[in-house]
C-alpha positions as CSV (number, residue, x, y, z in Angstrom):
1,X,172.1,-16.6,157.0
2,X,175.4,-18.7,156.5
3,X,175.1,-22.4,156.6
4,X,176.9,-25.6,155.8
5,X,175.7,-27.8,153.1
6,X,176.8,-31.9,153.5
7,X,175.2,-34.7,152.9
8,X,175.9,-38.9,153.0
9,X,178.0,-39.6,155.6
10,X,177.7,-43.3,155.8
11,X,179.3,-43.7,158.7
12,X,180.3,-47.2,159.6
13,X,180.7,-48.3,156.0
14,X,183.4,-50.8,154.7
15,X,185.2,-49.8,151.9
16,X,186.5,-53.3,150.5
17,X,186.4,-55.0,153.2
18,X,188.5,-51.6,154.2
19,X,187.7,-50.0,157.5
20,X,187.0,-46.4,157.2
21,X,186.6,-45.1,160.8
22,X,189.7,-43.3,161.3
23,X,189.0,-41.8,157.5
24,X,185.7,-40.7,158.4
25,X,186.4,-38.8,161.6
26,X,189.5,-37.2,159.7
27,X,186.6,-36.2,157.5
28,X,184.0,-34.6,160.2
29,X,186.5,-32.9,161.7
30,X,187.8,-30.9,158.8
31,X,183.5,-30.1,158.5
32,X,183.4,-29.2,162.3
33,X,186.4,-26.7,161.9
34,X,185.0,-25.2,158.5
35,X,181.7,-24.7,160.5
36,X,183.5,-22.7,163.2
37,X,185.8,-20.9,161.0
38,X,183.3,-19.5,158.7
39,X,181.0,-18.4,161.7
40,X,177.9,-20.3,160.0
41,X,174.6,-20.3,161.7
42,X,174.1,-23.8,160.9
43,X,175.1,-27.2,160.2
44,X,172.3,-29.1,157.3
45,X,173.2,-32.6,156.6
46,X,171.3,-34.3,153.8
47,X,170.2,-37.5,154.9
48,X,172.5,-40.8,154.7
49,X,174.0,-40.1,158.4
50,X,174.8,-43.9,159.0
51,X,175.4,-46.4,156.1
52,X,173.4,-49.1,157.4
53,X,169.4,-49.2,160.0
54,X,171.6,-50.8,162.5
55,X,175.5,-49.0,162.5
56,X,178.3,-50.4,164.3
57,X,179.1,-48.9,167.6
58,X,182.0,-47.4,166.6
59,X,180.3,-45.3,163.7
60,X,177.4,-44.3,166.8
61,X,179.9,-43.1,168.9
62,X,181.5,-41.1,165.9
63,X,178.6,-39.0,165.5
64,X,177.8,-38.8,169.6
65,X,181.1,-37.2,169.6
66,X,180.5,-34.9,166.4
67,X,176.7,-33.7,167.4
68,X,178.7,-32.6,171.1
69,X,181.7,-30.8,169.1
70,X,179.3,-28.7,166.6
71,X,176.5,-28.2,169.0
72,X,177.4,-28.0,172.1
73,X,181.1,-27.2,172.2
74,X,180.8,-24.9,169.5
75,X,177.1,-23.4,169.6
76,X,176.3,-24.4,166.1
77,X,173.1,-25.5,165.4
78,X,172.3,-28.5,163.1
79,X,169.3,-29.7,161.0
80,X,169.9,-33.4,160.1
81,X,167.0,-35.5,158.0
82,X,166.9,-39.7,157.6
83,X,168.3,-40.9,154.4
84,X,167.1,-44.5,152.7
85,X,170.1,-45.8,154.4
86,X,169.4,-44.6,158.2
87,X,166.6,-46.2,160.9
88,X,163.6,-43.4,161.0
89,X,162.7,-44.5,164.0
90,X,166.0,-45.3,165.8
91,X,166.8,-41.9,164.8
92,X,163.6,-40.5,165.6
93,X,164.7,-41.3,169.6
94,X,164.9,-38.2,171.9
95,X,164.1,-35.8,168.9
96,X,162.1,-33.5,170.9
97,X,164.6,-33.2,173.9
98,X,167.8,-32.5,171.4
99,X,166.0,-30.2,169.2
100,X,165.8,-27.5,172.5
101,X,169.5,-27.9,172.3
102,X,170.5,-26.9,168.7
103,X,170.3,-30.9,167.6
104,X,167.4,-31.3,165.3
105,X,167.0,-35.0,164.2
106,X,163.8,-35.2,161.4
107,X,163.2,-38.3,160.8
108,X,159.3,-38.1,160.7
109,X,157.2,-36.7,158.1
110,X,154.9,-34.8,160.2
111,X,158.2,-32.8,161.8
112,X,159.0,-31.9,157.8
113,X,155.8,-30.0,157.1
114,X,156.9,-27.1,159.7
115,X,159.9,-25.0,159.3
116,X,162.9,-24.4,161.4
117,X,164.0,-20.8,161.5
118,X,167.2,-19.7,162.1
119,X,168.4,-16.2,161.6
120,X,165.3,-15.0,160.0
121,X,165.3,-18.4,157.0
122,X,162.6,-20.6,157.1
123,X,164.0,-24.5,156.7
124,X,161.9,-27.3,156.0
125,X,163.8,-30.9,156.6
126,X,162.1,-33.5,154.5
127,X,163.6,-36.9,155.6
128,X,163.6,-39.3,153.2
129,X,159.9,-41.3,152.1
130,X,159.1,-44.3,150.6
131,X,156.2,-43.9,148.7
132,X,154.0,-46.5,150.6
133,X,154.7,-44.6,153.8
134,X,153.5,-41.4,152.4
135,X,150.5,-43.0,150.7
136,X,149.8,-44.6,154.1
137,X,150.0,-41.3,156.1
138,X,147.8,-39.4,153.4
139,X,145.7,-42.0,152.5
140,X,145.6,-41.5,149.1
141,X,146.3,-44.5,147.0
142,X,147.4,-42.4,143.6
143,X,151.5,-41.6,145.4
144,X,153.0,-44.9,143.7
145,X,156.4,-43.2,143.2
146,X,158.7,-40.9,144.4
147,X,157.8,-38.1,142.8
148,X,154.3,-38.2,143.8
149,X,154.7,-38.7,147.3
150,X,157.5,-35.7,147.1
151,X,154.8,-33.7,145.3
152,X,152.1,-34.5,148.4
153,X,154.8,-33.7,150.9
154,X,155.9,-30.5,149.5
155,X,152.1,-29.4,149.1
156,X,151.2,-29.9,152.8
157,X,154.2,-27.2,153.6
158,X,153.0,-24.5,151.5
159,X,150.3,-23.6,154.4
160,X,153.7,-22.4,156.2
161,X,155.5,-20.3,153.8
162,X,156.0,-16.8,155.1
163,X,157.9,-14.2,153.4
164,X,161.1,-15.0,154.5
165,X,163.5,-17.1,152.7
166,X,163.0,-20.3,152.3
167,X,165.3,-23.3,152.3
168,X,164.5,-27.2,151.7
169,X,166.8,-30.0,152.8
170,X,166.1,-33.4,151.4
171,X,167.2,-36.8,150.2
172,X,165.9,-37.8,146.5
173,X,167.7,-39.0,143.1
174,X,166.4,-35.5,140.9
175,X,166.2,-37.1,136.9
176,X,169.2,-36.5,134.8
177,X,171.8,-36.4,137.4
178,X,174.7,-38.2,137.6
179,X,175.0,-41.9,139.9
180,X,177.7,-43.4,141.0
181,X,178.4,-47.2,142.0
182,X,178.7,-46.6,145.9
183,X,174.4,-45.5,146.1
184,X,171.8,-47.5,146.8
185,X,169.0,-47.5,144.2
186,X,166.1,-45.6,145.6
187,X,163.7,-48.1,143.1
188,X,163.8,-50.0,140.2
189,X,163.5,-48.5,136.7
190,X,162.6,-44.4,136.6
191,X,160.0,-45.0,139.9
192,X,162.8,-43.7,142.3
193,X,163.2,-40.1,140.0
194,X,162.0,-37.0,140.8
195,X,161.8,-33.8,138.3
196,X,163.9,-30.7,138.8
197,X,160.5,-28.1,139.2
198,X,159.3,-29.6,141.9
199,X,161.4,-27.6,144.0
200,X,160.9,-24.0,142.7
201,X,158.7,-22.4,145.8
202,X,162.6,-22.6,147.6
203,X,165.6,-20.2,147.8
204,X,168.0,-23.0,148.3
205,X,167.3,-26.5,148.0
206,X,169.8,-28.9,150.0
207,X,170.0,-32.3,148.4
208,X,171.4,-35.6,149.4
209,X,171.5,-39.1,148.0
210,X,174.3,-38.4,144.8
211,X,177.6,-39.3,146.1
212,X,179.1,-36.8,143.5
213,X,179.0,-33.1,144.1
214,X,176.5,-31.3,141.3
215,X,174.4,-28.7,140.5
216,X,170.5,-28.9,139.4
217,X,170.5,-25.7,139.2
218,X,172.2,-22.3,140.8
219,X,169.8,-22.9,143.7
220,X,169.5,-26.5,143.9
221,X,173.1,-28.8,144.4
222,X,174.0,-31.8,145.7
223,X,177.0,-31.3,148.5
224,X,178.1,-34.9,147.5
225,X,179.9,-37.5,149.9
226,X,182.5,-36.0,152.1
227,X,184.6,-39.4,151.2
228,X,185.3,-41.4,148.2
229,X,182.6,-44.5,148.3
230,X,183.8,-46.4,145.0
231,X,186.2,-46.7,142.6
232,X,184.1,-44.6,140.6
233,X,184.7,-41.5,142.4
234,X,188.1,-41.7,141.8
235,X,188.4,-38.1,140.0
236,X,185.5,-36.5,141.6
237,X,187.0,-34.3,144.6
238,X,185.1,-34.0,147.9
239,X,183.9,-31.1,149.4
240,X,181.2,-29.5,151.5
241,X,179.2,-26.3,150.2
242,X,179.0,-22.9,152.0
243,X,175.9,-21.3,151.6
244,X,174.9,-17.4,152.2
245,X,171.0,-17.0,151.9
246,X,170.4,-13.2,151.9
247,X,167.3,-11.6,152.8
248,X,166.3,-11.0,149.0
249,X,168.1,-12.1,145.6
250,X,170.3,-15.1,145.1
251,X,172.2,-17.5,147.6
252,X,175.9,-17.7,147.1
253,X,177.2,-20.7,146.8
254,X,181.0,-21.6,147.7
255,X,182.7,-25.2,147.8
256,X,185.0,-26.1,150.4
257,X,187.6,-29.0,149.8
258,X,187.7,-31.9,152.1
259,X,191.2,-33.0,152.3
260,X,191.0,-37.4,152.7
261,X,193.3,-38.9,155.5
262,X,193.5,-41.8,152.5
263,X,193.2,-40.6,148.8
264,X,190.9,-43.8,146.5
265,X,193.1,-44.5,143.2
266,X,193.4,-46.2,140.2
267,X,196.6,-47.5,138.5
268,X,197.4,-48.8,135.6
269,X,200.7,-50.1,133.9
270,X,202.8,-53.3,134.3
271,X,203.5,-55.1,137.0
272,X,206.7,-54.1,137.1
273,X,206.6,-50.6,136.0
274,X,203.9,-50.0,139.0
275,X,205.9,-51.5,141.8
276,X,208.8,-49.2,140.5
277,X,206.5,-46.1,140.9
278,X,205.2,-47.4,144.0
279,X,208.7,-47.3,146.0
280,X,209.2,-43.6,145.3
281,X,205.0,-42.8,146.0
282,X,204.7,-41.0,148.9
283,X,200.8,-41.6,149.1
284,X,201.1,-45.6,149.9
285,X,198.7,-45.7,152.5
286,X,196.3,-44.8,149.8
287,X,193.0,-47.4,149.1
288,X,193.7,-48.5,145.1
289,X,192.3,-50.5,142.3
290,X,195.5,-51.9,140.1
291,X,194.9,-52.5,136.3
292,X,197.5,-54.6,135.3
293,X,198.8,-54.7,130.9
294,X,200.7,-57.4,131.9
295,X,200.0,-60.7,129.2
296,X,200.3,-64.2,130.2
297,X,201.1,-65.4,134.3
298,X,202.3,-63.6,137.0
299,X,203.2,-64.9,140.0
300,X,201.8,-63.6,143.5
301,X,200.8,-60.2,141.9
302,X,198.6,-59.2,144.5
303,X,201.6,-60.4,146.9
304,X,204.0,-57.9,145.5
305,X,201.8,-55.0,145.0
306,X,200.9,-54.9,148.8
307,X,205.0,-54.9,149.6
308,X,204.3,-51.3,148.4
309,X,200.6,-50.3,148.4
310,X,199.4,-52.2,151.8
311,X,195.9,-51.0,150.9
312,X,195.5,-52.5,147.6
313,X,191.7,-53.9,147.4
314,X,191.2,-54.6,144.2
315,X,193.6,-56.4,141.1
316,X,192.3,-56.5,137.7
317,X,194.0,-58.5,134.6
318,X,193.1,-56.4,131.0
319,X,193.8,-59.2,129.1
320,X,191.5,-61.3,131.3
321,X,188.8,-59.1,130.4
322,X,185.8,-61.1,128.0
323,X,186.3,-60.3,124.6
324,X,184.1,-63.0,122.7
325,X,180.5,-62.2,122.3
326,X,178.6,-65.0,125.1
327,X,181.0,-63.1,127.9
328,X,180.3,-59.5,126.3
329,X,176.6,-60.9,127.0
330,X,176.8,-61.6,130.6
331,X,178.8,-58.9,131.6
332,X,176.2,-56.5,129.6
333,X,173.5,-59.1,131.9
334,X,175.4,-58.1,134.8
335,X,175.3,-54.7,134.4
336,X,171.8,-54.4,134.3
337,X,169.4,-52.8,136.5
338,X,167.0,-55.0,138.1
339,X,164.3,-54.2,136.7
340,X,165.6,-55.0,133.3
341,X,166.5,-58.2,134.4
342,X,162.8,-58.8,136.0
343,X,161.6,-58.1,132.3
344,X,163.5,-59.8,130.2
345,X,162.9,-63.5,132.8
346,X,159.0,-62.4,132.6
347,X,158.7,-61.9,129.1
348,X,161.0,-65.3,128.6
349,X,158.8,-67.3,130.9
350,X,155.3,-65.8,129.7
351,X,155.5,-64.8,126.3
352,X,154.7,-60.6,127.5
353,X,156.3,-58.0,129.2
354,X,154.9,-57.2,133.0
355,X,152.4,-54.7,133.6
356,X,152.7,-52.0,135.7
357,X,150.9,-53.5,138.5
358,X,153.7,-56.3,137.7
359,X,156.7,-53.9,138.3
360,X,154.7,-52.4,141.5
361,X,155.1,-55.7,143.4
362,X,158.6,-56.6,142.3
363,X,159.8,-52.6,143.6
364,X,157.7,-53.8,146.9
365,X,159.6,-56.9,147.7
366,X,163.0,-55.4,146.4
367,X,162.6,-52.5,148.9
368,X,161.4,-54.9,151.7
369,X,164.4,-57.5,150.9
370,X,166.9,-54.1,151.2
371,X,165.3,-53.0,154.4
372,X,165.7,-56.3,156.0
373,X,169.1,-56.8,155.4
374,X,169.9,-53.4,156.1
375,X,168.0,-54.1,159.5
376,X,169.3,-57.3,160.3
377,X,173.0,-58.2,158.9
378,X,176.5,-56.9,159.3
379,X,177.5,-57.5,155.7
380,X,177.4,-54.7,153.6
381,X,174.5,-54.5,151.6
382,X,175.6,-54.2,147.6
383,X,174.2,-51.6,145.6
């Protein structure tokens, strides 16, 4: 079986206050024509479909018209799961009626404990789970984190292995790999982790969440954001993965390069010097982060740099940068996760650090406050 391996779409996402529509569909359709050129048997797509509960209409009418191109224009099946940034049960609509068409939307945990087999390859689609849903739906009050309510998950599929090759799409943050600014923490401090052996009943192991393409192992990669989300991701390059799962032995694995209609770039120099290099770029259009060297005043930087780059989104000063200790202190603050932060107020106000139980509630009302303003506001949610 040959599929395609992508993952964290976000469609509908503003990029610095950057709209990326036009980027996006530039995007899906170099995927759609990969999908038709190889001759793959199916499409998987990692979780993360939408970038927000309640998307824009544009970025609903973007994947309308991308489900209609793969499936039904071009025959192509498709096995899509719910990431932590997608609706469950908005996406969970008409499930049962699109899946008899090629289209199948798993956005439930009971759909995840069955495969779907194509071409003689058992897939199970394991949307994403917050622990509390899982440990509602099992009753058992021990899943408190990610891993655990993986583990359960993964444990009610075994009843369903065959002998056939086996392949597991999902959306988790596996320990040790490498983040990057543009994802949403799945929890605060280590709860949102998951080990690398939980996955080693599977052939292939499809992952999402990890906006940079990586390996956990030959069998087990991240496909990585088909667009650049941050500044961070400025040297990463973007691809989808083409995967052959033969009947016995290891799946090959093969990288295909996704080609953005706008490049995201840093530069760095003086003012001067980058306007100089900007009138001979041929890449203008491109979304940038400028670094000026530049000491002392400038007038109407920002100004001047958009004669050139019209896409600039964000100007930084070096020698504005804190230096003394107090600001090296409050950026380090700033940079800290939250439940570091959580800690350090607890232990100042109460003379101890916060129990367990402590941390439990603060990862409860954290998730609830993202859920709710990924529900209910147009404003992109920070991660």
């Amino acid at each position: 079986m040959r599929f395609l391996h992508t993952a964290d779409w976000h469609l509908g996402r503003i990029f610095h206050q950057a709209q990326l529509e036009d980027d996006q569909a530039h995007a899906l359709e170099q995927i759609e024509q990969l999908a038709v050129k190889e001759k793959v048997d199916a499409v998987l797509v990692a979780g993360d479909l939408y970038d927000r509960a309640v998307p824009p209409l544009e970025a609903v009418a973007l994947l309308d018209r991308t489900w209609k191109r793969l499936v039904l224009d071009a025959g192509i099946p498709v096995i899509a799961i719910t990431g932590n940034h997608d609706s469950a049960v908005r996406l969970n609509y008409g499930s049962a009626f699109l899946a008899k068409s090629g289209l199948h939307l798993v956005s439930q945990l009971e759909a995840a404990i069955r495969p779907i087999t194509i071409k003689g390859v058992d897939i199970f689609a394991l949307p994403y789970c917050e622990p509390v849903d899982v440990r509602l739906w099992l009753k058992q009050d021990e899943i408190r984190d990610h891993a655990a309510a993986l583990k359960a998950c993964l444990e009610l599929m075994r009843p369903n292995f065959t002998n056939r090759p086996r392949v597991l799409v999902a959306h988790a943050f596996v320990a040790g790999r490498s983040p990057r600014e543009s994802e949403r923490p799945l929890s605060v401090g280590g709860a949102g982790e998951v080990p690398a052996d939980l996955f080693g009943d599977f052939d292939y192991v499809a992952l999402g969440h990890l906006h940079a393409p990586q390996a956990v192992s030959g069998r087990c990669l991240y496909a990585g954001s088909p667009l650049k989300y941050s500044f961070s991701e400025a040297a990463d390059e973007k691809s989808v993965l083409l995967v052959d799962v033969p009947d016995f032995g290891q799946p090959t694995v093969r990288p295909m390069l996704i080609v953005p209609r706008r490049n995201v770039r840093d530069i760095e120099g003086k003012l001067d010097e980058v306007l100089a290099r900007g009138r001979e770029d041929h890449a203008k259009s491109d979304l940038v982060r400028v670094r000026l060297t530049d000491e002392g005043a400038l007038l109407n930087a920002m100004g001047r740099l958009r004669e050139v780059y019209p896409n600039v989104l964000l100007l930084e000063r070096q020698f504005l940068q804190p230096t003394d200790q107090p600001k090296a202190r409050g950026a380090a603050k700033r940079q800290s996760s939250d439940l570091e932060l959580f800690r350090s107020f607890f232990q100042q106000v109460s003379g101890s650090l916060p129990t367990l139980e402590d941390e439990a509630v603060l990862d409860k009302v954290l998730n609830a406050m993202r859920r709710e303003a990924s529900e209910g506001s147009e404003v992109e949610v920070a991660p």
